[in-house]
C-alpha positions as CSV (number, residue, x, y, z in Angstrom):
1,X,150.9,87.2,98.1
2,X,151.3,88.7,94.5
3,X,154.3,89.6,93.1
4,X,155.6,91.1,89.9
5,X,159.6,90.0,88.9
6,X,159.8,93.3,87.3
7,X,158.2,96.6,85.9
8,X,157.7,94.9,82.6
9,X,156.1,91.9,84.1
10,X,152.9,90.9,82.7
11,X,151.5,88.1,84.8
12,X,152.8,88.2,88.6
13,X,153.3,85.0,91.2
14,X,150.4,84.5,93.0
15,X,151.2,82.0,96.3
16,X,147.9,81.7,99.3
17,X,146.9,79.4,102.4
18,X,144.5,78.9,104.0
19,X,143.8,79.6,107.7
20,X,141.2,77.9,109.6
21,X,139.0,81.2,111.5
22,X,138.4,78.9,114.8
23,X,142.2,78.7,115.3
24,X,142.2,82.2,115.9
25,X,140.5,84.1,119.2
26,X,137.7,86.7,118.2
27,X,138.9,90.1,119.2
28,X,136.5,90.9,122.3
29,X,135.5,94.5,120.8
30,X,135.4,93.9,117.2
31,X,133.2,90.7,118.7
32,X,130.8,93.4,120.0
33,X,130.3,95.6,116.8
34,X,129.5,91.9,115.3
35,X,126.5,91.2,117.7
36,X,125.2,94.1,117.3
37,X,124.6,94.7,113.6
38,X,123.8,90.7,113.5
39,X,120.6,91.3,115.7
40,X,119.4,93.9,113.6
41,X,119.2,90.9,110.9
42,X,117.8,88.8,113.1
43,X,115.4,91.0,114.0
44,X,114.3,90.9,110.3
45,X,113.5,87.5,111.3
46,X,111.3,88.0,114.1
47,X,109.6,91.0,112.4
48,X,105.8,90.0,111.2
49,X,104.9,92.1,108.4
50,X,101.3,89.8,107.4
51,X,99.3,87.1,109.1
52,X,97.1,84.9,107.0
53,X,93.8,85.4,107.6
54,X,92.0,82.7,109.9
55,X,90.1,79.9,107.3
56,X,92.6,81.5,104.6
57,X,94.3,78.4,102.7
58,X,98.2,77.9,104.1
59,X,100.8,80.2,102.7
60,X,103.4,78.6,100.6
61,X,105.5,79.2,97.3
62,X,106.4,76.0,96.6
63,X,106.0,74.8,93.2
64,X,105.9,78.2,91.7
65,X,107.3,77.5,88.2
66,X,104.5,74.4,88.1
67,X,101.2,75.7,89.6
68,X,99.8,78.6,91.3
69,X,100.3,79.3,95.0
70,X,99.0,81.1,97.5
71,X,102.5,83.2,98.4
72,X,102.3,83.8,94.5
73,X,99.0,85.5,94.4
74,X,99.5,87.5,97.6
75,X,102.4,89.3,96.1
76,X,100.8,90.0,93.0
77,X,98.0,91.1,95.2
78,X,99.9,93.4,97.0
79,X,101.5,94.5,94.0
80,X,98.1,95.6,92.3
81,X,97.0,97.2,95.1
82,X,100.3,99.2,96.4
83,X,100.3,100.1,92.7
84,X,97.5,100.9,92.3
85,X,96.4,98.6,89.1
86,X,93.6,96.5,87.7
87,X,96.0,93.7,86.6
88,X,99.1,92.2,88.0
89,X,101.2,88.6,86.4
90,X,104.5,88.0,87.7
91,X,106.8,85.6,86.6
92,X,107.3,82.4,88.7
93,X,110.8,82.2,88.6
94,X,110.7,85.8,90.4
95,X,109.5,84.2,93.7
96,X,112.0,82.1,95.3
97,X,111.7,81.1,98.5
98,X,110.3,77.7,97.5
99,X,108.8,77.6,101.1
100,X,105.4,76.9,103.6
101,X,104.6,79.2,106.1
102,X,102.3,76.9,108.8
103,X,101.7,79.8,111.5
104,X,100.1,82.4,108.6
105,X,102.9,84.7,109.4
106,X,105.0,86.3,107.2
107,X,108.3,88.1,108.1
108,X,110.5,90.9,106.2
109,X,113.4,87.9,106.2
110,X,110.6,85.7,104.3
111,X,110.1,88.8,101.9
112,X,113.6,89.3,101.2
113,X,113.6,85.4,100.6
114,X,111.1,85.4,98.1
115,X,111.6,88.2,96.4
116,X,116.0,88.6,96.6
117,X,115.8,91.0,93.1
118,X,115.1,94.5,92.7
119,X,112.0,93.5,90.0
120,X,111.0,95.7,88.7
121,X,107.4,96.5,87.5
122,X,106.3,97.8,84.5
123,X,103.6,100.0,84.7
124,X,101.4,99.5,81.2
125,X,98.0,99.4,79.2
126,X,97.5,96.0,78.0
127,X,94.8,95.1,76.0
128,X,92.7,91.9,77.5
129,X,93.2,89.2,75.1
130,X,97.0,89.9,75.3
131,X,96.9,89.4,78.9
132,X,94.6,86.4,78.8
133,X,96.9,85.0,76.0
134,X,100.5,85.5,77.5
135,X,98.9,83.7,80.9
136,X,97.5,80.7,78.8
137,X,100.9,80.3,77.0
138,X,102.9,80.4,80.4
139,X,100.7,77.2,81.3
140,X,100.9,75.3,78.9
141,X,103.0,72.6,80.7
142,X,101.2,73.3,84.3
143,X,101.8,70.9,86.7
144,X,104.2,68.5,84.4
145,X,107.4,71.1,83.5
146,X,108.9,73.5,85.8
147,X,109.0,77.2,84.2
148,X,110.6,80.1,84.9
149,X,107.9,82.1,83.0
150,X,104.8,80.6,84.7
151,X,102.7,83.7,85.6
152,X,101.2,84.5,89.0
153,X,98.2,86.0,89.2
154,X,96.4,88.6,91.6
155,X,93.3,87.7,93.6
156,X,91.1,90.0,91.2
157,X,91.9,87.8,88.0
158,X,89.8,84.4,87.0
159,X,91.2,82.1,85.3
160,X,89.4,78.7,83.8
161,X,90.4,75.5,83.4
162,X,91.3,76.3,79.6
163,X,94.1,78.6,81.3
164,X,92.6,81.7,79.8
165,X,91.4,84.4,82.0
166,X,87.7,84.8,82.4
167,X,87.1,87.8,84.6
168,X,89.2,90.9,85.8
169,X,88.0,92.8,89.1
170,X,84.8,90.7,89.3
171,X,83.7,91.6,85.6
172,X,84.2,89.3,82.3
173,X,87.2,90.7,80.4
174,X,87.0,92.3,77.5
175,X,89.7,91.5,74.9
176,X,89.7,94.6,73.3
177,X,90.1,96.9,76.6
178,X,93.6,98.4,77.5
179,X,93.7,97.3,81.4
180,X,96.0,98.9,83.9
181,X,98.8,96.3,84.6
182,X,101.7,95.8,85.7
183,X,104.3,93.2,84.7
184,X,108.0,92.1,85.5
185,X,109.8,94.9,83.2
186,X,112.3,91.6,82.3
187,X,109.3,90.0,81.2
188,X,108.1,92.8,78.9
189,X,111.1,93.1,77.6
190,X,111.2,89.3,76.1
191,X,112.7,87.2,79.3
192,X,111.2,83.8,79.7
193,X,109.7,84.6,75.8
194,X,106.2,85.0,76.3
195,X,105.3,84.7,72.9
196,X,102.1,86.9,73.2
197,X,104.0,89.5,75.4
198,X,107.0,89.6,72.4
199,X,104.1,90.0,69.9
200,X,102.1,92.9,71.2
201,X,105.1,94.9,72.0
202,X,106.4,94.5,68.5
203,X,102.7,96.5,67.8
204,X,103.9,99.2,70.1
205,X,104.2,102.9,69.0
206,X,106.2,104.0,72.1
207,X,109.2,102.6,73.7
208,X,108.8,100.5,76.1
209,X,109.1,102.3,79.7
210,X,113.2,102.2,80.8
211,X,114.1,100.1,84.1
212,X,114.9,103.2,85.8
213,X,111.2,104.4,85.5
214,X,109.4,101.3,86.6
215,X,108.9,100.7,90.6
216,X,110.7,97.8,92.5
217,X,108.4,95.1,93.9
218,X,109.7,94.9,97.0
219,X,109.5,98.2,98.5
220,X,105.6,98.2,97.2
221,X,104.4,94.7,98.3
222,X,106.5,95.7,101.9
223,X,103.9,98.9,101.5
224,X,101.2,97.2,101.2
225,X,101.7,94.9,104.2
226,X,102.1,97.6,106.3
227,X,99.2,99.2,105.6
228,X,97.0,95.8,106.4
229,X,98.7,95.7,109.5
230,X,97.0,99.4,110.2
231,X,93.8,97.3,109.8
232,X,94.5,95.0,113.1
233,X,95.5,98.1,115.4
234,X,92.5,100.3,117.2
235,X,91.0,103.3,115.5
236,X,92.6,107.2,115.0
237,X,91.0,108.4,118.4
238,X,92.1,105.3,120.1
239,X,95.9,105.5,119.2
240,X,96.0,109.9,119.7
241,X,96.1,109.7,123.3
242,X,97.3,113.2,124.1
243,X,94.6,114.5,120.9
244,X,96.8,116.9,118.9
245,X,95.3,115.1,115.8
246,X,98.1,113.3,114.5
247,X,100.2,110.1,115.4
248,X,103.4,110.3,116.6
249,X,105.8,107.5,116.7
250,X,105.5,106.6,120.9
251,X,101.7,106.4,119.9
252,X,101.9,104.0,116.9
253,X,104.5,102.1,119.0
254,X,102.0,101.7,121.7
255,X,99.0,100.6,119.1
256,X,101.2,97.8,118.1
257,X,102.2,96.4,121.2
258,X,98.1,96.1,122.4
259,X,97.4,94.8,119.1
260,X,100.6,92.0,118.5
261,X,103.2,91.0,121.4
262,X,106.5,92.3,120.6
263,X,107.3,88.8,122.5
264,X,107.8,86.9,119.1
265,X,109.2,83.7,121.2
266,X,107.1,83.2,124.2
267,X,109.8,83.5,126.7
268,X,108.1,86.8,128.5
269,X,110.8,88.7,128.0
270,X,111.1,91.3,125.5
271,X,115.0,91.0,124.2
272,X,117.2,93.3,122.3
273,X,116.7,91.5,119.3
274,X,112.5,91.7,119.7
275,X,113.0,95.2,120.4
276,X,114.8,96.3,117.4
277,X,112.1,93.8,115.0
278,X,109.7,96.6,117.1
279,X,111.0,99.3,116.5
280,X,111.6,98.5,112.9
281,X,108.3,97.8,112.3
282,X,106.7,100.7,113.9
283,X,109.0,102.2,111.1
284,X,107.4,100.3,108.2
285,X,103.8,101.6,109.5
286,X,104.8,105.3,109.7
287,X,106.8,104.9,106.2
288,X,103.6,103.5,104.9
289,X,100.8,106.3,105.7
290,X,103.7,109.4,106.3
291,X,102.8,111.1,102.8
292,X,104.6,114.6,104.0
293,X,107.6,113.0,105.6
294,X,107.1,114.4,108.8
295,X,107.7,111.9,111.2
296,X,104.2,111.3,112.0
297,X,100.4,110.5,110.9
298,X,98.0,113.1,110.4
299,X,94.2,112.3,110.7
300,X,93.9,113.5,106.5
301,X,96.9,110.7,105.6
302,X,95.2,108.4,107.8
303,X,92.1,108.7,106.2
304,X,93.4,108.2,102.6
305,X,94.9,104.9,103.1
306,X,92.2,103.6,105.7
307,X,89.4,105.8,105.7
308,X,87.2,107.7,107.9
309,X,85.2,104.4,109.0
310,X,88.1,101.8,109.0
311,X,86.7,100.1,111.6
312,X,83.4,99.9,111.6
313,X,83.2,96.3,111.0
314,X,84.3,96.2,114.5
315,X,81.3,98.6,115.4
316,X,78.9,96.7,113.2
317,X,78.8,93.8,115.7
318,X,77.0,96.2,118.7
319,X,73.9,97.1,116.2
320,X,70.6,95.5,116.3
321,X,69.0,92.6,114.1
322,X,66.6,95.4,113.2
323,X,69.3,98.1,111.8
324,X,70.6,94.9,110.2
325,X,67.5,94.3,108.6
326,X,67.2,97.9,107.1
327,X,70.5,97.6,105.7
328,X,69.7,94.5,103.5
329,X,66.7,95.6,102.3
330,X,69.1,99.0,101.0
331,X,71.6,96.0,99.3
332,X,70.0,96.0,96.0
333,X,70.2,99.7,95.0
334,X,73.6,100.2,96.5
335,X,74.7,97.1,93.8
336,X,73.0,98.9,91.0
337,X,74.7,102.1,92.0
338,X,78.1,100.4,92.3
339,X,77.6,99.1,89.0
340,X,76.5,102.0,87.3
341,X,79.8,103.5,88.6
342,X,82.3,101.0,87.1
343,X,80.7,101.0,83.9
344,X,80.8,104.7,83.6
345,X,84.6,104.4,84.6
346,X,85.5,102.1,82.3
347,X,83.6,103.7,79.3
348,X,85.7,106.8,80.3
């Protein structure tokens, strides 16, 4: 209770107590309206949004702030390829669920664990000895000091056992090239005090991009996910069953259940709370190719995120030891090709 003596009063009496909840009998409706909103965040729990690859090492984040780990650089992964980037080192002390994930899977509960801020990514050209330099300073103290600042890295980047980054996307790094990266916008903006990062921006012509302009991690990594899990369900053709040439919800829903059980526990029985980690799943996998909005997949939006062949490595298995042979003997020009391509890009 707060109570003033009188209109002139400048600090009022403040008197509390404190009930104990299980002294008093939940209200049976009100009881209801509880349940239900609780399952749809247990159904967050249920909901598999990756599964490690078989012979992958075991997901876990703990000892981010010390060393790398494997929950560390499948985020940044993500990151760099939701994003679109060449480049992507997040913080340490930006990942904190501190956990191991035994089964491979990873849920939309374990995401929001991991990742509980809004983090968000700056989008910028950085040249390759400041990105090699800002990881060697934030691993320093590997494996002795916990920090904050220790940067993650994506799958694409090689680092040595100087701590300095060796390769980028499978070619050696050139110091003086401006790669595509993207970066905690905190972290650009002197958190943790990367000491290269604080240096290079002070070069900088431009401001440095505002928080409102940079994209949340979250949303992009839970992008990304959902697109692999496109990779594990059957082919276009297979999942248009009434062949109208586009996708609709009922038809994605369907893929899913042949490819994964929507019987997360085992018990053979589908429950309220495994329908709703469905259902919001089927919603990430339309979210995640639906470039127009519309509710469904068209065989164009389909094709930009998988392609036109996205599963012929599931075909390949049917062909012959003597088509197999033909295509090896092909191997070396297409690597010539490939790598007259990159370094045409990146002369551009």
């Amino acid at each position: 209770m707060i109570v003033w003596d009188g209109p002139s009063t400048t600090n009022p009496h403040i008197t509390y107590s404190v009930k104990t909840i299980k002294d008093y009998t939940p209200d049976p409706t009100v009881a209801k309206v509880v349940e239900r909103h609780l399952n749809k965040v247990k159904a967050l729990e249920l909901a598999p949004i990756y599964r490690n690859p078989a012979g992958s090492p075991p997901l876990s984040s703990k000892g981010m702030r010390r060393g790398e780990t494997t929950i560390g650089t499948l985020i940044c992964t993500a990151l760099r390829k939701s994003l679109e980037l060449e480049v992507v080192l997040l913080d340490g002390g930006n990942i904190r669920g501190n956990s191991d994930y035994p089964d491979g899977t990873f849920s939309l509960a374990a995401l929001r664990k991991e990742q509980p801020f809004e983090s968000e990514i700056a989008v910028m050209r950085i040249p390759g000895q400041v990105l090699s330099d800002a990881l060697h300073f934030s691993r320093q103290k590997e494996g002795v000091e916990e920090n904050a600042g220790y940067l993650q890295r994506d799958d694409r980047v090689t680092v040595d056992a100087s701590k300095r980054i060796t390769h980028i996307n499978g070619e050696p790094i050139d110091p003086q090239r401006l790669y595509l990266s993207g970066m905690l916008r905190v972290t650009i903006g002197g958190m943790n005090n990367n000491q290269p990062i604080i240096d290079w921006t002070k070069t900088l012509t431009s401001p440095l991009p505002t928080v409102e302009s940079c994209p949340p991690a979250k949303p992009a990594v839970l992008n990304y996910f959902a697109r692999k899990l496109w990779e594990h369900l059957p082919p276009f053709e297979e999942i248009d069953r009434d062949k109208d040439g586009s996708l609709s919800r009922e038809e994605v829903k369907n893929a899913y259940i042949s490819a994964f059980s929507p019987d997360v526990d085992g018990d053979n029985v589908v429950s309220e709370v495994e329908t709703i980690a469905l259902n919001s799943l089927v919603d990430r996998l339309i979210d995640a190719l639906d470039l127009d909005g519309d509710d469904k997949i068209t065989k164009a939006e389909y094709e930009k995120f998988l392609g036109s062949s996205a599963h012929t490595k599931k075909n390949k298995k049917g062909k012959n030891k003597k088509d197999k042979g033909k295509k090896k003997e092909k191997k070396p020009k297409d690597k010539k090709d490939k790598g007259n391509k990159k370094e045409k890009k990146h002369n551009n």
